[in-house]
N, C-alpha and C positions, 0 to 999 in steps of 0.2 A: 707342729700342731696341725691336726685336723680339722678342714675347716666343715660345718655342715650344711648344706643349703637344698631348699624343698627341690621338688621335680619339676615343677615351673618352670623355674629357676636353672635348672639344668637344663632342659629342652632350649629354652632361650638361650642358651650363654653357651652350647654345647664346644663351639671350636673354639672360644677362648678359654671355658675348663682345659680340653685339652692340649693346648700350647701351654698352660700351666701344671698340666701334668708331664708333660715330655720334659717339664724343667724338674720334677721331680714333687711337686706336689701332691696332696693325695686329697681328696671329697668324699666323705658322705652323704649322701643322696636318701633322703628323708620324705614320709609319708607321714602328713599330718605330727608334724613333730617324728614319728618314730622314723631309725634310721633303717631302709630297705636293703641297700646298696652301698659300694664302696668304688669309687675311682681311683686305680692307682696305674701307675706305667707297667706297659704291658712288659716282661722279663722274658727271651728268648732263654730255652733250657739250653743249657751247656751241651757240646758234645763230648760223647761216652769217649773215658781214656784210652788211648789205645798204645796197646806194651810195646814198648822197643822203641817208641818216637824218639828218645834223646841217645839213640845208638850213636856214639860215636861222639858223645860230644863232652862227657863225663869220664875224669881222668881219674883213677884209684891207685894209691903210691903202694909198693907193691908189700911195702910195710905194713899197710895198714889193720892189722888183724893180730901185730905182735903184740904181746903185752905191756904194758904201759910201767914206766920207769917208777922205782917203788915212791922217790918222792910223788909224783902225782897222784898216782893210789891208792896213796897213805891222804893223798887231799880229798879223794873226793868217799875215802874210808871214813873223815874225822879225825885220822889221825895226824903224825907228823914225820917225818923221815928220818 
């Protein structure tokens, strides 16, 4: 749940908001009752994938592209064998 608390209130209380955000809590930060702002933990973006990283480490049996045994087939047809 979010909790909401005026700007006062955030100016004053600012590093214990934020030790409560790095636990994962989040604030709205409010002007005269309405909410301005939001505090939440700041999320580093991901880095962009890059192709061929798991060279080498991903085995593919050399089967794997034959066709599938008719009971199975037939399982995932609905039907039966």
């Amino acid at each position: 749940m979010t909790v909401q608390i005026n700007i006062h209130e955030a100016k004053t209380h600012l590093s214990k908001l934020l030790i409560k955000v790095e636990e994962g809590e989040e604030f709205v930060i409010a002007r005269a009752g309405m909410p301005v702002a939001r505090l939440i933990p700041f999320a580093l973006p991901s880095l962009p994938r890059k192709p061929g990283s798991a060279a080498g480490q991903i085995v593919m049996s050399p089967d794997f592209d034959d066709p599938l045994p008719e009971d199975i087939l037939a399982a995932f047809e609905g039907g039966s064998a």
